[in-house]
C-alpha atoms as an extended CHARMM CRD file, in Angstrom:
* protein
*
        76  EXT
         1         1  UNK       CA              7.8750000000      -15.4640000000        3.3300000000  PROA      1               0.0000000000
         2         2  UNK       CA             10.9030000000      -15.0510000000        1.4500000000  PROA      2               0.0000000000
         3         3  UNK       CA              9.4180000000      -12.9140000000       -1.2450000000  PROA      3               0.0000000000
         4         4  UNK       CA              8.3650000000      -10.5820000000        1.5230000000  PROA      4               0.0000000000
         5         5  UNK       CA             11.9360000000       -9.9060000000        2.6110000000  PROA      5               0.0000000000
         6         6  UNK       CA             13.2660000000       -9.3330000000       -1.0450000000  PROA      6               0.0000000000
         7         7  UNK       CA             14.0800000000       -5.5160000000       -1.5550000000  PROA      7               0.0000000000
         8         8  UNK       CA             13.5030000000       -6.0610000000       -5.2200000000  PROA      8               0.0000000000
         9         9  UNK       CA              9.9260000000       -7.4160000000       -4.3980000000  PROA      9               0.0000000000
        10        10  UNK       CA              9.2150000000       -4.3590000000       -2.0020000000  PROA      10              0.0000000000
        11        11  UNK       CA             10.9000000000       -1.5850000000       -4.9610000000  PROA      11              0.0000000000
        12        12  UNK       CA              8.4220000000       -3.2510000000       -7.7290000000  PROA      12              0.0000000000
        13        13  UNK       CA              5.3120000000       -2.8790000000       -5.6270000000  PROA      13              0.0000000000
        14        14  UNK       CA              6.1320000000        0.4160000000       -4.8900000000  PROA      14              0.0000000000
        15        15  UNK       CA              6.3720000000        1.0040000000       -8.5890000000  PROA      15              0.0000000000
        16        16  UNK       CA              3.4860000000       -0.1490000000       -9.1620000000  PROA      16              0.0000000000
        17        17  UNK       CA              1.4040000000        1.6120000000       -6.4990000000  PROA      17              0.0000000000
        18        18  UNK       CA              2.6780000000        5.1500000000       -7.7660000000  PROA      18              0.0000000000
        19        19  UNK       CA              2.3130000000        3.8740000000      -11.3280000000  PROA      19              0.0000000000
        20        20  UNK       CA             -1.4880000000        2.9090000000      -10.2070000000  PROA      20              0.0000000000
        21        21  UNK       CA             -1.9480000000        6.4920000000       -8.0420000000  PROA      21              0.0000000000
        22        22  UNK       CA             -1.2130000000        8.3160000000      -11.1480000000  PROA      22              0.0000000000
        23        23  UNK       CA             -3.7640000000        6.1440000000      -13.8750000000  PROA      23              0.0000000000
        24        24  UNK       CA             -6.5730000000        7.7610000000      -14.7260000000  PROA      24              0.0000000000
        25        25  UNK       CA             -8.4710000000        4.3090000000      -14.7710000000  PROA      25              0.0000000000
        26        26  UNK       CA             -8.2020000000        3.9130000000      -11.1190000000  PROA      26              0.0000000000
        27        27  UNK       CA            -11.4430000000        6.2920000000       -9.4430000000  PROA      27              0.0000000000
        28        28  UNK       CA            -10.6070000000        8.7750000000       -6.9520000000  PROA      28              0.0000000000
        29        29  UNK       CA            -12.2440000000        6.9400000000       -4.4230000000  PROA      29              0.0000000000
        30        30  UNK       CA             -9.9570000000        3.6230000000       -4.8270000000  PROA      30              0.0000000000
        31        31  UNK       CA             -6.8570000000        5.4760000000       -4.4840000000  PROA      31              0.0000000000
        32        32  UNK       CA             -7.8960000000        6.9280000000       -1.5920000000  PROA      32              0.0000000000
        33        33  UNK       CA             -8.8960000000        3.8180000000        0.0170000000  PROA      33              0.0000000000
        34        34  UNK       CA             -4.8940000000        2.7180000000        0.1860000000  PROA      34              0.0000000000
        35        35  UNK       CA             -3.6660000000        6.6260000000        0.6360000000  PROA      35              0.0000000000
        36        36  UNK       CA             -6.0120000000        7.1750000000        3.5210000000  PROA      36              0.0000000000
        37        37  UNK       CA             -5.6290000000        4.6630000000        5.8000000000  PROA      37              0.0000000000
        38        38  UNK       CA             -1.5620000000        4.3000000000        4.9710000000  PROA      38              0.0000000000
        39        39  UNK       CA             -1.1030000000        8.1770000000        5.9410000000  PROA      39              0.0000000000
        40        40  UNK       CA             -3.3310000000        7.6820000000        9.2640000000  PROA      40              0.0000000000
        41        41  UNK       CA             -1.2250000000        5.2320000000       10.7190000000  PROA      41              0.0000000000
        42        42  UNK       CA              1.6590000000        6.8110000000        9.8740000000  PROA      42              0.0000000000
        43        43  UNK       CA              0.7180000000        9.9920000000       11.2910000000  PROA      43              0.0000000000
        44        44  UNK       CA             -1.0030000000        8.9000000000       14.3830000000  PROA      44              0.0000000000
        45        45  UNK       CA              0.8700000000        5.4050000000       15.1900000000  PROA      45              0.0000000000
        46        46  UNK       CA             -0.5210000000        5.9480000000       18.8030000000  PROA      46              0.0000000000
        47        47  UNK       CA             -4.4370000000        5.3060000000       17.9000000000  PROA      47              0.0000000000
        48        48  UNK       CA             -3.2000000000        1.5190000000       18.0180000000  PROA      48              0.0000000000
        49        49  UNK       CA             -0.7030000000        0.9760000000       20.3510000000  PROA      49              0.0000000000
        50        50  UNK       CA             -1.5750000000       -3.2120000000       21.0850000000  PROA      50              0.0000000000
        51        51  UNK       CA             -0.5640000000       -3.6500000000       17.8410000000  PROA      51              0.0000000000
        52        52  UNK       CA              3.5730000000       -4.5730000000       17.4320000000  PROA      52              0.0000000000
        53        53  UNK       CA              3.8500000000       -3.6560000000       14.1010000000  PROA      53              0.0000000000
        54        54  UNK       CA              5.9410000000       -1.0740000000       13.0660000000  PROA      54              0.0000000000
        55        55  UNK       CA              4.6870000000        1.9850000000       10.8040000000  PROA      55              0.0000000000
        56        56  UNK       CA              6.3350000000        1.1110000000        7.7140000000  PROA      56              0.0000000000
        57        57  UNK       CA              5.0070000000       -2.4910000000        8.0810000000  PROA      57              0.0000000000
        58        58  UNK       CA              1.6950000000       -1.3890000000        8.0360000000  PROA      58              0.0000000000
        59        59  UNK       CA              2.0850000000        0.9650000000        4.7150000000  PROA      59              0.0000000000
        60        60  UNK       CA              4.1510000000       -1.9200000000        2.9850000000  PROA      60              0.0000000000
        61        61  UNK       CA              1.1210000000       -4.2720000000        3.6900000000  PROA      61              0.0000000000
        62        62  UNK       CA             -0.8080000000       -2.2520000000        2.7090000000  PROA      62              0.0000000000
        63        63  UNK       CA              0.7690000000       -1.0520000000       -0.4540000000  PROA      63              0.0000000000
        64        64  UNK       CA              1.2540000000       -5.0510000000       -1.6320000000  PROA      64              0.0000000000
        65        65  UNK       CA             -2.3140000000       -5.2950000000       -0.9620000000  PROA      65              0.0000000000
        66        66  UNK       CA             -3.4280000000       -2.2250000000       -3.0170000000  PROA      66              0.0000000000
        67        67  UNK       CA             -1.3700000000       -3.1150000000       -6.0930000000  PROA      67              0.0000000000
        68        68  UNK       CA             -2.6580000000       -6.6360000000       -6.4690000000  PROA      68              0.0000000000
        69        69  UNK       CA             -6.4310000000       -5.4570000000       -5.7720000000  PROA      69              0.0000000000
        70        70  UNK       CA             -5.8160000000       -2.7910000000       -8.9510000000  PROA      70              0.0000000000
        71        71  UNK       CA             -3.9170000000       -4.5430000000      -11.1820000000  PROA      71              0.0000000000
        72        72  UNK       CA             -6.5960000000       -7.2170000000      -10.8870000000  PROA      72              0.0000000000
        73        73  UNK       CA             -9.3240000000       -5.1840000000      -10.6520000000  PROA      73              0.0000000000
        74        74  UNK       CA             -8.4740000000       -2.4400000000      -13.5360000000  PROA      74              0.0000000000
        75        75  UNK       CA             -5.6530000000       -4.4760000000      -15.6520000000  PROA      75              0.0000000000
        76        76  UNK       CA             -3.4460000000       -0.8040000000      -15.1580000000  PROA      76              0.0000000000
């Protein structure tokens, strides 16, 4: 829980998610499966509204989630 409120934690998985969007290892069709779904919620935060969690939540989630799937997946 702690490493999820570090702002160094959150600034090196966000290095590594634009680092991962712009390898040309990682297909098309993987990069869109973390820009997708991060840029629906953002832009239409009402399509869920039961769920308390704030935009930026959902896209840092998601971004931590993304990074470790690649970097296993692809070694990047």
């Amino acid at each position: 829980m702690r490493k999820l409120l570090s702002l160094r934690h959150w600034l090196h998985v966000f290095k590594r998610v634009w680092r991962l969007l712009g390898s040309a290892q990682v297909p098309v069709w993987e990069k869109l499966l973390f820009a997708v779904p991060a840029l629906l919620y953002v832009v239409l935060p009402d399509v869920l509204p039961l769920l308390p969690i704030d935009d930026i939540a959902v896209v840092m989630l998601l971004a931590n989630w993304f990074a470790a799937r690649m970097e296993n997946k692809y070694r990047a």
